[in-house]
C-alpha positions in Angstrom: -20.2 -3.0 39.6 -17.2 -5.0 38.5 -15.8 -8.0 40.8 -12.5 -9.7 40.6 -12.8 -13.0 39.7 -10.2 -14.6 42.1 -7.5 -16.5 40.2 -7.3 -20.3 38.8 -5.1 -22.9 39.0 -5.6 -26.0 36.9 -2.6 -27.8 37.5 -3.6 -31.0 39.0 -0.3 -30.6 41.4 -2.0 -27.7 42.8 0.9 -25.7 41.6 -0.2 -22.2 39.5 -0.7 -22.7 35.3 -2.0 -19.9 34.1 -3.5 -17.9 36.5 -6.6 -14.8 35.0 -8.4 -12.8 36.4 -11.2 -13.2 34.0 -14.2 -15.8 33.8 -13.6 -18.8 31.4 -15.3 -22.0 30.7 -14.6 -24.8 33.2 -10.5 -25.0 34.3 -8.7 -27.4 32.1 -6.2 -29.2 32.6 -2.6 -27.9 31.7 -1.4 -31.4 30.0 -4.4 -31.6 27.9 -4.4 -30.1 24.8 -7.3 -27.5 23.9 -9.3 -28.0 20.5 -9.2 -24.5 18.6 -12.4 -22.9 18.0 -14.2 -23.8 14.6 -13.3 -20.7 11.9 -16.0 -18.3 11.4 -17.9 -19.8 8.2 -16.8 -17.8 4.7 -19.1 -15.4 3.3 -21.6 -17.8 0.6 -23.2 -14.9 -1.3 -20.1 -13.8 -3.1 -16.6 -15.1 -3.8 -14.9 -11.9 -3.1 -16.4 -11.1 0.5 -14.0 -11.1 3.2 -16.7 -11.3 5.9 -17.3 -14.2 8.0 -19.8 -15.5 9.5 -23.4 -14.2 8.9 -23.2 -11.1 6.9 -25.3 -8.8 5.6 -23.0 -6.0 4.7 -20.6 -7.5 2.0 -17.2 -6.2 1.4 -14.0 -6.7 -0.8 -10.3 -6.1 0.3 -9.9 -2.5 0.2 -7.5 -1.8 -3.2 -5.9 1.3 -2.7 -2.9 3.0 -3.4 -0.9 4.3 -0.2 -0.1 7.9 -0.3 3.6 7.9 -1.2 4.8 9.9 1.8 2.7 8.6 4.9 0.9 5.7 3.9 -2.3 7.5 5.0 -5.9 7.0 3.1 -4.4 6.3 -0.1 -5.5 8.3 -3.2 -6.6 6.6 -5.7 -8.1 2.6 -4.9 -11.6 0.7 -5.2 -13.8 -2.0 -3.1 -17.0 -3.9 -4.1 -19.9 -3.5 -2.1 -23.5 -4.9 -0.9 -25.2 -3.3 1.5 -28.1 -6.4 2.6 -29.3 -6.6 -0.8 -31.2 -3.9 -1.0 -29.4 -2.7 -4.0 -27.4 -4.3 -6.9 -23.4 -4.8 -5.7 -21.4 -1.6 -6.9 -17.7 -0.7 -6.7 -17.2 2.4 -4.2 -14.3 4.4 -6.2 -12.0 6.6 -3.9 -10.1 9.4 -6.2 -9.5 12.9 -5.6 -10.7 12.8 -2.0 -13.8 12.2 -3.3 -16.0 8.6 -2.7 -18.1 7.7 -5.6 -20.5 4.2 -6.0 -19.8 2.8 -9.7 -21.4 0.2 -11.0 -19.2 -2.1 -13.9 -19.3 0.5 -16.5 -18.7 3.2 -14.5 -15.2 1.6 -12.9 -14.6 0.7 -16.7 -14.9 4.0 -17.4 -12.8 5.3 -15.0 -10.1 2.6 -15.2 -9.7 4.0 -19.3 -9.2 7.6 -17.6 -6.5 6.6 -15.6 -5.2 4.5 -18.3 -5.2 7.6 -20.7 -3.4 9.6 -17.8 -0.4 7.3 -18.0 1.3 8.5 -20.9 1.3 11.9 -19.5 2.6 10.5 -16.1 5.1 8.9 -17.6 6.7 12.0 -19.8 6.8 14.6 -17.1 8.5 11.7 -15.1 10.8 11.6 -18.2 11.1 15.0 -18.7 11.9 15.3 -14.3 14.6 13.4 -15.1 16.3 14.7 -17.5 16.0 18.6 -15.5 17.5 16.4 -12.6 20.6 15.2 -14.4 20.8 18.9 -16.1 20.8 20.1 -12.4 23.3 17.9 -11.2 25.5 18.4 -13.8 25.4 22.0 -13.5 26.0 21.8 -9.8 29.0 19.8 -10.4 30.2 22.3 -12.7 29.8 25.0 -10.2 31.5 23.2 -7.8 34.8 22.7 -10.1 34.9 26.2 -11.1 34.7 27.8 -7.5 37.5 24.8 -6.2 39.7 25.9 -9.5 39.3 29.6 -10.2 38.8 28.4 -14.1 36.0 28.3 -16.0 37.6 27.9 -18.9 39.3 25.2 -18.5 36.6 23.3 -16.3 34.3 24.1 -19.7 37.1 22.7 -22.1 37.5 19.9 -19.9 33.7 19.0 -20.2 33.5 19.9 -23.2 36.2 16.9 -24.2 33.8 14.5 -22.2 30.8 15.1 -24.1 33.1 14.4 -27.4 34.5 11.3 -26.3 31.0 9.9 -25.0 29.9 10.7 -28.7 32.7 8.7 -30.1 32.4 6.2 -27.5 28.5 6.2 -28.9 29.3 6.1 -32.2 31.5 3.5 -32.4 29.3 1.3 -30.6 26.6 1.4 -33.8 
């Protein structure tokens, strides 16, 4: 059974301060200041534990890379680990959906896979951006043609833009 705990005033006036409805430590009053509480002592068995106070589960930030459209799980991202030292720390490695404890060589390993992926990344990204200028550029030529009825002379026009961007090119060497 739950009671309501009438409320307090601390106010030596007798006007209201704060009033609760919850149980606290002996009323204070309003005009003196309160001392913070003492921060949670920092984790001493490893530097890169974000737990406080007395652990036994040790953790690092979570390093993950948000999915790109909803910020969700992430998909690819790492955290060190030490479950009450009952086994050596290891790096739990989040990729493909997929949760896998690494130790150090393992993460190495893994970090030269995705380093060896990059290259590839990085030419379709290249080779995405050059379809999407293609694309636009064909969209704009559509475009002209329907608003002038000729696609010759939209094609000669163009055609006159690509040789002066040459030029332009060239005589910049």
């Amino acid at each position: 059974m739950r009671t309501t705990v009438p409320p307090t005033f601390t106010r030596t006036s007798g006007a209201p301060c704060t009033p609760t409805n919850t149980p606290r430590p002996p009323a204070q009053r309003c005009d003196t200041p309160t001392t913070p509480a003492a921060p949670a002592p920092a984790c001493t068995a490893y530097s890169w534990c974000i737990a406080t106070g007395p652990d036994h589960v040790h953790h690092s930030p979570d390093h993950t890379i948000p999915d790109p459209h909803n910020g969700g799980d992430g998909y690819l991202g790492v955290q060190l680990f030490d479950c009450d030292n009952t086994r050596r720390p290891y790096a739990g490695f989040q990729g493909s959906g997929l949760w896998s404890d690494l130790d150090s060589a393992g993460l190495r390993r893994e970090i030269t896979r995705i380093r060896e992926h990059l290259p590839v990344l990085e030419a379709l990204a290249n080779q995405l951006a050059a379809d999407e200028l293609d694309w636009e550029i064909r969209r704009i030529v559509r475009a002209e043609i329907e608003r002038t009825g000729d696609a010759t002379a939209v094609l000669s026009h163009i055609l006159h833009l690509f040789q002066q961007a040459r030029a332009e090119g060239e005589a910049g060497r």
